[in-house]
C-alpha positions in Angstrom: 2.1 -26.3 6.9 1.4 -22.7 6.1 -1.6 -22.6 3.5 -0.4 -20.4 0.6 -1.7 -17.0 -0.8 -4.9 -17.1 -2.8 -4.7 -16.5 -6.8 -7.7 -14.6 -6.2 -8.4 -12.6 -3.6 -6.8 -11.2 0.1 -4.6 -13.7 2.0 -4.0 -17.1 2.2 -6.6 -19.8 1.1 -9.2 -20.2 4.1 -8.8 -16.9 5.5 -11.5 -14.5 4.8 -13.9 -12.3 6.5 -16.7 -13.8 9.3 -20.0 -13.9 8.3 -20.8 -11.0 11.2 -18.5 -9.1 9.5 -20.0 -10.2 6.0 -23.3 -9.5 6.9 -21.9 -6.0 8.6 -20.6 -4.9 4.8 -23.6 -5.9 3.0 -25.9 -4.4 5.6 -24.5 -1.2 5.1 -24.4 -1.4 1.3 -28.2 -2.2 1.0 -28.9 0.8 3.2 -26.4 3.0 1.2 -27.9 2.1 -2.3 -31.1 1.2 -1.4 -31.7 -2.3 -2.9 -32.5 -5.6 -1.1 -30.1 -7.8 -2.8 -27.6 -7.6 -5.4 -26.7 -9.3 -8.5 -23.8 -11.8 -7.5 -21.2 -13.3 -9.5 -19.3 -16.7 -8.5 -15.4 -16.2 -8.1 -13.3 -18.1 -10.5 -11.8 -21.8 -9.8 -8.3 -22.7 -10.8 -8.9 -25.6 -12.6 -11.1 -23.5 -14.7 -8.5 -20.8 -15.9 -7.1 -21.2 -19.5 -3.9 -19.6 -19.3 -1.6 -19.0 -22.5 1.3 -21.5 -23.1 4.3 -20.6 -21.6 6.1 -18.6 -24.6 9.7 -19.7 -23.9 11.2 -22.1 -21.2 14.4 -21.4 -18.5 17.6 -23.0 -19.2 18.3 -26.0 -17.8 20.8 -24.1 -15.3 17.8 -21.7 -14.1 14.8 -24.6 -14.2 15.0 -25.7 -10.4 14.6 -22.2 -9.3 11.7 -21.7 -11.8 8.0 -22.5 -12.3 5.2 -22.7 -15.0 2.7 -24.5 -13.0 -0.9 -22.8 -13.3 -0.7 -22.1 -9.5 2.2 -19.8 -9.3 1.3 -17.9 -13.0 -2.3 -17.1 -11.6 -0.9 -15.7 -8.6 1.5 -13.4 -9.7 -1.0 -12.3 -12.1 -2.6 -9.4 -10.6 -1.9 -7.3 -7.3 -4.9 -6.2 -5.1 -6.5 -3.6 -6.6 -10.1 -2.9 -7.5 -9.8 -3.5 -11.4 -7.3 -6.2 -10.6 -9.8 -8.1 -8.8 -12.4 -6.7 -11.3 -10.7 -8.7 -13.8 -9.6 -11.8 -11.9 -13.3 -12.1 -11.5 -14.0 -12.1 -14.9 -11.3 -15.0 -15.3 -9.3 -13.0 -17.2 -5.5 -13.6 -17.1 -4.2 -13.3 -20.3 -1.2 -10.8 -18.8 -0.5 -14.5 -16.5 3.8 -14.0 -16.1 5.0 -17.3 -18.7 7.9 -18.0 -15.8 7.8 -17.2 -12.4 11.4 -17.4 -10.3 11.5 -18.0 -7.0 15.9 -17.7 -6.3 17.3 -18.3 -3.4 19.9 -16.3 -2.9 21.4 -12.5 -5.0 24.0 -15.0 -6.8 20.2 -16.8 -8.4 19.1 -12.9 -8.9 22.0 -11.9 -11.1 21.6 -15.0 -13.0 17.9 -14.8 -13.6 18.5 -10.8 -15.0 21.7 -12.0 -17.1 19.0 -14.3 -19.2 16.3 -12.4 -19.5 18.9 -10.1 -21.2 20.1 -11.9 -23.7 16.7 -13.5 -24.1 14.6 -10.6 -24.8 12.5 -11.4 -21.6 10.5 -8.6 -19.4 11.1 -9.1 -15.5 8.8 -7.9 -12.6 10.3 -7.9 -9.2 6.9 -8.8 -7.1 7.6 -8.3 -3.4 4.3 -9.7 -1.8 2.1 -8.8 -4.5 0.1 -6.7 -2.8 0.7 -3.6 -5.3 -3.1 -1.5 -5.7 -1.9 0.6 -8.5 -1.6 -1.9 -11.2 2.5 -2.8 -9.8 3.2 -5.6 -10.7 1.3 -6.8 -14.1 3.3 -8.7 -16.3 2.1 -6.5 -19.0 4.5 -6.8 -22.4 5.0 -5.3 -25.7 5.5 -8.6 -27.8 7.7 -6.4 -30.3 10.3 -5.9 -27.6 9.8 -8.7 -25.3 9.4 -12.6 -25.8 7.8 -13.6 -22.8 7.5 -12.4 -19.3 9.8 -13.3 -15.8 8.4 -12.3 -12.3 10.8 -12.5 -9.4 9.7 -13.8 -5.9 12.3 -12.9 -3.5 10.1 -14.8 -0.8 12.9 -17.7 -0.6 15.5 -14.4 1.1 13.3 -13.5 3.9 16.2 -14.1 6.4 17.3 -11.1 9.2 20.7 -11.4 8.4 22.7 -9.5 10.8 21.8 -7.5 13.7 24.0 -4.5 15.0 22.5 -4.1 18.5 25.1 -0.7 19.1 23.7 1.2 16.0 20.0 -0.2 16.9 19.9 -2.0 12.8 19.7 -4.8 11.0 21.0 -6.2 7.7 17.3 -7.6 6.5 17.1 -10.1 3.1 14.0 -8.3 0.5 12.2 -11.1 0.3 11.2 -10.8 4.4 7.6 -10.8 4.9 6.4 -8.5 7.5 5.4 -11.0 10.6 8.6 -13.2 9.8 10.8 -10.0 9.4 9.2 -9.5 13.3 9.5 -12.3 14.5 13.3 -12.4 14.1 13.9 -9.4 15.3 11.8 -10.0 18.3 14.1 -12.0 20.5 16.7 -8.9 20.3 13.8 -7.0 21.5 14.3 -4.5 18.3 10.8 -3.6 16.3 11.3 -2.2 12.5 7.9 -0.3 13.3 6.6 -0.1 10.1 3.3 -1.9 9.8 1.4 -1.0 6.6 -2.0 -2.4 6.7 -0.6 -4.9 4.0 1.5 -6.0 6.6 1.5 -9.7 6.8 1.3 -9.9 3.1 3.8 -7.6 2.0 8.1 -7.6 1.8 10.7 -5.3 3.1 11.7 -4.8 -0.9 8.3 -3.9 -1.8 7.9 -1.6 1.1 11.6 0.3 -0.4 10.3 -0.3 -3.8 6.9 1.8 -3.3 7.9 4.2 -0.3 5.9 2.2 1.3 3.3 4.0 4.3 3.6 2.2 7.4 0.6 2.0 10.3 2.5 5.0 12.5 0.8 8.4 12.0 3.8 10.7 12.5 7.6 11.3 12.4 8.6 7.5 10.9 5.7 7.5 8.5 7.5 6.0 5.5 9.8 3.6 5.0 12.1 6.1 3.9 13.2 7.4 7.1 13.9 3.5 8.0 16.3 2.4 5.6 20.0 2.8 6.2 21.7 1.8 2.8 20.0 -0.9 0.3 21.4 -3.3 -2.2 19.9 -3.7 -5.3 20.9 -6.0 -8.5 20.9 -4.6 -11.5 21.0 -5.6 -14.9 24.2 -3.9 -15.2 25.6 -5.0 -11.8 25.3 -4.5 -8.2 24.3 -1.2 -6.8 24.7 -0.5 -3.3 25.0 2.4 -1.1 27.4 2.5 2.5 25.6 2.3 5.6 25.9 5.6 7.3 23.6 7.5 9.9 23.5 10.3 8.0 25.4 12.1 4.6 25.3 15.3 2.8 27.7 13.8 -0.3 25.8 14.7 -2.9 22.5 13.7 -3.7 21.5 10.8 -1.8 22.5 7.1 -3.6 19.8 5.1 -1.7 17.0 7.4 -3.2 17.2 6.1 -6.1 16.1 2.5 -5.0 13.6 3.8 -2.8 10.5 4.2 -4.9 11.9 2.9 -7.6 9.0 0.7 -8.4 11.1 -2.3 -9.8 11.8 -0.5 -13.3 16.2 -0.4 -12.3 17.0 -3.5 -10.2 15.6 -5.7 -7.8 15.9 -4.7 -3.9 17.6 -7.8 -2.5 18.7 -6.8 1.1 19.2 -3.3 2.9 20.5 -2.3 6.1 17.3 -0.7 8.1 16.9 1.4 11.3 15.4 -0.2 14.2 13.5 0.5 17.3 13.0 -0.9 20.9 9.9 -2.8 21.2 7.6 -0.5 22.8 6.4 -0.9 26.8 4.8 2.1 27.6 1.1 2.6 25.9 -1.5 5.1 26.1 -4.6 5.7 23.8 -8.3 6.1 23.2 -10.9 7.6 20.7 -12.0 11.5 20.7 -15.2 12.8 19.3 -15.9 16.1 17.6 -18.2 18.0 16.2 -17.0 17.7 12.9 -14.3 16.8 10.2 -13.0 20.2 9.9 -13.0 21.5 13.5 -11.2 17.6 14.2 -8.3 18.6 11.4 -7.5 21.7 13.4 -7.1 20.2 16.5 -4.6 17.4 14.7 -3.0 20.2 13.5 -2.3 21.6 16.8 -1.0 18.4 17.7 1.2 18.0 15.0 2.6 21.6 15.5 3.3 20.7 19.2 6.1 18.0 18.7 4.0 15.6 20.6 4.6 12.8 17.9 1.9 10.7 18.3 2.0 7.1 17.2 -1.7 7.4 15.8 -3.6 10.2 15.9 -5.9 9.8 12.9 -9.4 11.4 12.1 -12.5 9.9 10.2 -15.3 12.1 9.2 -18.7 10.9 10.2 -19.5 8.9 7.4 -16.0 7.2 7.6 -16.8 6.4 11.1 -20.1 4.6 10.3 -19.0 2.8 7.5 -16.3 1.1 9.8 -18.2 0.9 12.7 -16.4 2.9 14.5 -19.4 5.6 14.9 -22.9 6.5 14.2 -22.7 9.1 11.6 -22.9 12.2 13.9 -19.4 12.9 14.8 -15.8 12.8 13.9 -13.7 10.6 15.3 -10.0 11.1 16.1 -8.2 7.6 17.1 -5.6 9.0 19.0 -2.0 7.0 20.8 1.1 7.4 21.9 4.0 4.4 23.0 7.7 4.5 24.2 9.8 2.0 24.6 11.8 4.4 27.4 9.1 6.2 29.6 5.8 6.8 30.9 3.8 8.7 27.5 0.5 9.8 30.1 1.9 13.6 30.2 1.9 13.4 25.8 -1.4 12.1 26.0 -2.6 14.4 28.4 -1.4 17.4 26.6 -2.8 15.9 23.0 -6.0 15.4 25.1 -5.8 20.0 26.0 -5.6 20.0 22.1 -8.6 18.0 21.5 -10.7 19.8 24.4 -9.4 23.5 22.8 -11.3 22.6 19.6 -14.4 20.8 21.4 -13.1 17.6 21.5 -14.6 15.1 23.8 -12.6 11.8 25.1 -14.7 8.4 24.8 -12.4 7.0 27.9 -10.0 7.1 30.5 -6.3 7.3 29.0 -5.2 3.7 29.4 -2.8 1.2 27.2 -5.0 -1.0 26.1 -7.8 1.7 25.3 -6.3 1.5 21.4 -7.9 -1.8 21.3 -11.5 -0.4 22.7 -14.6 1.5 21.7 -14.2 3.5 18.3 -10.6 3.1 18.4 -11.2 -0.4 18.6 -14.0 -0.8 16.1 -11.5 1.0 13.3 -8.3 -0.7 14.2 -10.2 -3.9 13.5 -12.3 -2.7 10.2 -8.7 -1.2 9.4 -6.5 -4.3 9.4 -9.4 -6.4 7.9 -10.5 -3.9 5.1 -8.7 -5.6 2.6 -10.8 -9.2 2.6 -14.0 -6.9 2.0 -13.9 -6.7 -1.9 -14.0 -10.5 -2.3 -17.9 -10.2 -1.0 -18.2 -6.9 -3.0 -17.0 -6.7 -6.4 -18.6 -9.7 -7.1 -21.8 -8.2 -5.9 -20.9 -5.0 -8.6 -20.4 -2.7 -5.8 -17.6 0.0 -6.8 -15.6 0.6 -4.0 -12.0 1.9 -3.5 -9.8 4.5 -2.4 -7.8 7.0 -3.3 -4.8 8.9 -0.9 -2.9 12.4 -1.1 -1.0 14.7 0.9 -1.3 18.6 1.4 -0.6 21.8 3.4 -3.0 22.7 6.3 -3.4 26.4 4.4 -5.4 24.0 1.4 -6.9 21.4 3.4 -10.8 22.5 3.7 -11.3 24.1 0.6 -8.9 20.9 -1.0 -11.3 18.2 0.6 -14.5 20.0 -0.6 -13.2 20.3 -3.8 -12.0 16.9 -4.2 -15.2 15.3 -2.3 -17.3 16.6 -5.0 -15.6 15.8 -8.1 -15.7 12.1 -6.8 -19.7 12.6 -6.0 -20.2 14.6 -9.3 -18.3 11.5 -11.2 -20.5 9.2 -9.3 -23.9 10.0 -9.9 -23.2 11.1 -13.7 -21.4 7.5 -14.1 -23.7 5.0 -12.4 -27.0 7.0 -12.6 -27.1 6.3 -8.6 -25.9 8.9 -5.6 -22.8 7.1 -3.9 -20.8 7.9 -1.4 -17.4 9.4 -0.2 -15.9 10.0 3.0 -12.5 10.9 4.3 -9.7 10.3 7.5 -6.2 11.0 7.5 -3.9 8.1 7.7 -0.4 10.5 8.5 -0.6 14.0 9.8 2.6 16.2 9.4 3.5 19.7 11.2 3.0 20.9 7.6 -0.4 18.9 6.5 -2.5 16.1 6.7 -2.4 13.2 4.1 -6.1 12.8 3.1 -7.4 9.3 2.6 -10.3 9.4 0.6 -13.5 6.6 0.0 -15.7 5.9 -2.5 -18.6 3.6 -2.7 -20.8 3.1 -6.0 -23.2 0.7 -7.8 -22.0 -0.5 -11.0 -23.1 -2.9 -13.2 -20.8 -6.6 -13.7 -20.6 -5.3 -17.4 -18.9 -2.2 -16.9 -17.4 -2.0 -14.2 -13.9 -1.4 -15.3 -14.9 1.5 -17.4 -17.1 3.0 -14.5 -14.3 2.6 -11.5 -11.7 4.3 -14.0 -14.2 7.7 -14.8 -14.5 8.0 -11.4 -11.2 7.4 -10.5 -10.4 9.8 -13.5 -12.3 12.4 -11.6 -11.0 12.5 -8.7 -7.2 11.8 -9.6 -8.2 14.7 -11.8 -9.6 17.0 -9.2 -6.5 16.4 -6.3 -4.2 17.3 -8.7 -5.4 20.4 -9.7 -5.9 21.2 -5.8 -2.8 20.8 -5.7 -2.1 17.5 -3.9 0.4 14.8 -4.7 -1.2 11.9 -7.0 -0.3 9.6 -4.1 1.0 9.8 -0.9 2.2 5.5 -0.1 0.8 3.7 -2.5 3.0 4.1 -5.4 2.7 5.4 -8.7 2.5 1.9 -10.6 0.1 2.2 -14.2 -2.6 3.5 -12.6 -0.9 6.7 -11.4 1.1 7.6 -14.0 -0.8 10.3 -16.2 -1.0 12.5 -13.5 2.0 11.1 -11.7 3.5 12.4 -15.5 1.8 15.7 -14.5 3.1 15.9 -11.2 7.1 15.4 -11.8 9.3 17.9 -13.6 10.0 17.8 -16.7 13.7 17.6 -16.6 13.5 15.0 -13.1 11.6 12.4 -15.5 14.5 13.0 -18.7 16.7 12.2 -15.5 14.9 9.0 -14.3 15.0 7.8 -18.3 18.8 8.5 -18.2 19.3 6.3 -15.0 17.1 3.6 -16.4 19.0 3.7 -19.7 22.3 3.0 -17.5 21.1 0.5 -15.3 18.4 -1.4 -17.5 19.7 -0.7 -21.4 17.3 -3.2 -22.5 14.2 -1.7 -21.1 13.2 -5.0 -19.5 12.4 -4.3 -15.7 8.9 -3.8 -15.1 7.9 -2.0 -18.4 5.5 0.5 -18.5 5.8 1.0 -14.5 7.3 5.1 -13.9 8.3 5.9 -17.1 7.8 4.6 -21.1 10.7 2.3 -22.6 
């Protein structure tokens, strides 16, 4: 039996970092701050939570599919970020959903949304819960709402339908990634889109928060995957026609996509496949620095190589993960087909990288990816996210913080931004912290800058502390001129300067659809836009 997902914490109960790669972290963080030990707190136990009483019960027709049980409120509590666990910590979950739902089919959907109408009850679609942007908190006005409902698709994970001609498949939104793989793997078709929340994440959240997937270039969000959605509404079904391609108008499927959960929950949707890759190539490149690195991605970018990774860390990106000693930037750099040879791609992205000084680690070869530097960050990459249960309760402040902007704005962009967080750092904690960079997507057009911040707060303040310095920097990108966020969604935590960022007239037309579709206000309140 599969164990299930932690109410506190990243992935399922028993998983966790090794103590190598434990003792790896901390190391790191005593030499960063300077201290020999830190202050710990002990993570809270289940048994010891005191959750409100459930304010208000399902009806006897909607009980089976419904649960009050400590477990399942605790667990769809909080997403995973920093003030999320922050607060989990703390034993804090007084915004604990008073229902959770777990239907089984769109039919259990509709029915859920027609109660929580009539009952005066706010509903938060959840997807896998892995939301770092304050997503998916079942955070109510008790003037408008009665209690709170969160939705857990994860009983309509199936692959329903595979069209092998058009290379798609009709996929359920409750799919978790590795389940949603492995039922597409016996038609030899790939979905390609492998966010580093991956295995712990649903194809409806992925559409719900324009979700980023692994893949540096061309398919970088799940955007450019999705062929036409369905999504239930409070005022019905909305569903767009499966077509390769339209120019009728604005776009019907856009309006799902990124929705955040505030119109309708995402129950299935049509998506574009691949064929599994079979030809590999890949391998780690070392520059001089950040900079000179950028303009050699660019260059590769420009040159309709499409690489399927070709991101850069800056030296101190590279030695936090491993994946260097401080001294160089490193660019992690692949390409794969599923339909030919990709060694004269490589080879040519390789002329970029030696035009700008860049020097190759190895030989070319497929499994290269999964070697050296390359190596060292694919692995500190896909296990990043078990790191804060060994740090926030040690008060260490670390998160991150992503954007997108043109290659004319990039340098001056980075230093600008860079400091603000370092500024906001030292005047906050009283200490010198750290930030460092890499790229997560690169576009002909500009890179999407994913920045890192490490700081020493104190257990008694550090919500207050994470948000100035998050202030500061969100503060700082925008007025660079970057986007707020680039994949991970807007949720609470984005939306003054996601606010900012929109026009004016865009947001009175995002109220207008969400007066049509959700008249009541009850989808995911606060997320977006105010009721």
């Amino acid at each position: 039996m599969t164990a299930r997902l932690k109410f506190f914490g990243w992935g399922r109960e028993g998983e966790g970092l090794t103590q190598a790669e434990s003792d790896f972290i901390l190391a790191r963080a005593r030499e960063r701050f300077g201290v020999p030990a830190f202050h710990e707190a002990a993570p809270p136990e289940l048994a010891a939570l005191r959750l409100r009483p459930p304010r208000l019960a399902p009806p006897p027709t909607l009980a089976p599919l419904c649960s009050s049980e400590s477990y399942d409120r605790a667990a769809h509590t909080y997403g995973k970020s920093f003030i999320d666990t922050v607060r989990g910590l703390a034993g804090d979950y007084d915004d604990a959903p008073d229902i959770v739902a777990y239907p089984r089919n769109e039919a259990d959907v509709a029915a859920l949304l027609d109660w929580a109408g009539g009952a005066q009850v706010a509903v938060i679609p959840f997807g896998g819960g892995s939301s770092v942007v304050d997503g998916v908190a079942a955070r109510i006005d008790a003037t408008r709402h009665r209690a709170a409902l969160t939705i857990d698709l994860r009983e309509m994970g199936r692959v329903v339908e595979v069209d092998r001609a058009s290379r798609a498949a009709r996929i359920e939104g409750g799919a978790f990634g590795p389940a949603l793989e492995a039922q597409l793997r016996p038609h030899n078709l790939t979905l390609r889109h492998f966010p580093q929340s991956f295995e712990y994440s649903t194809l409806g959240g992925w559409i719900a928060t324009r979700s980023g997937g692994h893949f540096a270039t061309l398919y970088t969000h799940i955007d450019d995957l999705v062929e036409s959605v369905r999504m239930v509404t409070p005022r019905g079904v909305f569903e767009t026609r499966r077509l390769p391609g339209s120019g009728a108008g604005p776009a019907p499927e856009r309006l799902a996509i990124g929705s955040e959960g505030i119109l309708g929950v995402i129950t299935e949707a049509w998506m574009r496949l691949q064929e599994r890759p079979r030809f590999r190539a890949g391998g780690a490149v070392r520059f001089a620095d950040f900079f000179t690195a950028a303009r050699a991605l660019r260059v590769i970018a420009q040159a309709g190589l499409y690489p399927a990774n070709c991101r850069i860390l800056d030296p101190l990106e590279a030695y936090n993960t491993g994946a260097g000693d401080g001294k160089s930037a490193i660019m992690v750099l692949a390409f794969e087909s599923a339909d030919h040879e990709v060694g004269p791609w490589m080879k040519r992205a390789l002329e970029c990288c030696a035009d700008h000084g860049g020097t190759p680690e190895s030989a070319e070869r497929a499994d290269a990816h999964r070697e050296g530097a390359a190596g060292a960050w694919r692995n500190a990459f896909i296990r990043m996210p078990y790191a804060r249960e060994i740090t926030v309760p040690r008060a260490i402040i670390n998160d991150t913080f992503e954007t997108a902007i043109t290659w004319d704005r990039f340098e001056s962009f980075y230093d600008r931004v860079k400091a603000a967080t370092e500024d906001a750092i030292r005047r906050v904690t009283g200490h010198p912290g750290e930030v460092s960079c890499r790229f997560t997507h690169v576009y002909p057009d500009g890179p999407a800058p994913y920045f890192t911040f490490h700081a020493l707060g104190r257990h008694s303040a550090l919500v207050q502390m994470w948000q100035e310095i998050k202030n500061a920097a969100s503060d700082a990108l925008l007025a660079a001129g970057g986007t707020i966020t680039h994949h991970h969604a807007v949720g609470r935590q984005h939306r003054r300067w996601y606010d900012q960022e929109r026009p004016p007239l865009f947001a009175a037309a995002l109220k207008a659809a969400k007066q049509v579709l959700d008249p009541h206000a009850m989808l995911n309140p606060g997320v977006l836009i105010d009721p």
